[in-house]
C-alpha positions in Angstrom: 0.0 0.0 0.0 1.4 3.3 -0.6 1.8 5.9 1.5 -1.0 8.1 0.4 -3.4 5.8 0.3 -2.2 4.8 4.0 -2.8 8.5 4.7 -6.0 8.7 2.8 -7.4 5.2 5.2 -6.0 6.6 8.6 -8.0 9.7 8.0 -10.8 8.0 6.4 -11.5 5.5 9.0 -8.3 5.2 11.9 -9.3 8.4 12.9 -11.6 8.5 16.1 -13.9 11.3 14.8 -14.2 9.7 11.2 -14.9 6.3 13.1 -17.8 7.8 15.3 -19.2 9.6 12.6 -19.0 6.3 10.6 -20.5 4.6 13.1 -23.3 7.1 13.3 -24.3 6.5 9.8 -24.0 2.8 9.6 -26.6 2.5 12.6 -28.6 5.1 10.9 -28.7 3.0 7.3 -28.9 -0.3 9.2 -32.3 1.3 11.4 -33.4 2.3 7.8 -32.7 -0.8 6.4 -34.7 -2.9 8.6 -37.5 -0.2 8.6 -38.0 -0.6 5.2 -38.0 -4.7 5.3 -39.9 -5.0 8.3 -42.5 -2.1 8.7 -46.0 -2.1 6.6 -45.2 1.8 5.8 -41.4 2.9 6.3 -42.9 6.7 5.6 -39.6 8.7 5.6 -37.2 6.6 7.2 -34.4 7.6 4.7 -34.2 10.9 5.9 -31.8 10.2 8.3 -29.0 8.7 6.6 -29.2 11.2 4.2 -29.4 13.9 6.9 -26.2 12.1 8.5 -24.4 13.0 4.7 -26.1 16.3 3.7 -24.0 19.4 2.6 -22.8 16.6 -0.2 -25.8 14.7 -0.9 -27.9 17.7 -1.2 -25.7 18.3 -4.6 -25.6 15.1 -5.4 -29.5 15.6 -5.0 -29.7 18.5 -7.1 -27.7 16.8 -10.1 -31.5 14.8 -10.4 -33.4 17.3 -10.7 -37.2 16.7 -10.3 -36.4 12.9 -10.9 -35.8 10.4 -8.4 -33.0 8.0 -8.8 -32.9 4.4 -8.5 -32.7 2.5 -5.3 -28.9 1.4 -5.8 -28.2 4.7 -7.4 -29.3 6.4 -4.2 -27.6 4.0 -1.6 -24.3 4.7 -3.4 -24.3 8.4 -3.4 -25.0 8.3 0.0 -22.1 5.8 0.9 -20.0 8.0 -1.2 -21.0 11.1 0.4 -20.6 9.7 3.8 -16.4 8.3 2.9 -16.0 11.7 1.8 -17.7 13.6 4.3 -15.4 11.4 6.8 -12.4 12.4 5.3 -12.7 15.8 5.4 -13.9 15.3 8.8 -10.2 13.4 9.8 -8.2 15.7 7.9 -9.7 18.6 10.0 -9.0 16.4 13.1 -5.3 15.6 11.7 -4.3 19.5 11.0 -6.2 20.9 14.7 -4.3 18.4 16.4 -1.1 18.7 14.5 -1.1 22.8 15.4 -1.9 22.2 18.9 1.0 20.2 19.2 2.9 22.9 17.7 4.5 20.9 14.3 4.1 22.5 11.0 1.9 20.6 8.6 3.6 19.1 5.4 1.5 18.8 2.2 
């Protein structure tokens, strides 16, 4: 594995805010999930997991316009929103903690 894409993991999913946030959303999807299998009427149940990924889903939502998307068009957007959402979320982590320590950041 190179080093970059080490970097790119760690800050995707090592990180302990990118792993709660993570977390977050895959008990939000998986309450969604069985929602939708088990309940008569799952209403608006997949509000929340997009919710958990919206500045970026909302433009990924706008790119459809009027239209809704397929099921598995949906579900991937969201998943993709969320991993990217998640490193952002580490890399902020990463360059607070690497000025309070005091070292400059290399990029």
């Amino acid at each position: 594995m190179t080093t970059r894409l080490r970097t790119l993991v760690r800050l995707t999913f090592a990180n302990p805010a990118s792993a709660i946030y993570l977390g977050l959303v895959g008990i939000a999807i998986g309450v969604a999930t069985a929602v939708t299998l088990f309940a008569q009427d799952p209403g608006f149940v997949w509000v929340l997991p997009a919710l958990c990924a919206f500045p970026l889903f909302m433009l990924a939502a706008l790119i459809h316009g009027d239209g809704q998307p397929a099921a598995w068009v949906f579900i991937a957007e969201l998943v993709l929103c969320v991993l990217v959402q998640s490193l952002v979320l580490g890399t902020i982590v990463e360059a607070s903690r690497g000025r309070l320590r005091g070292r400059p950041r290399t990029g």
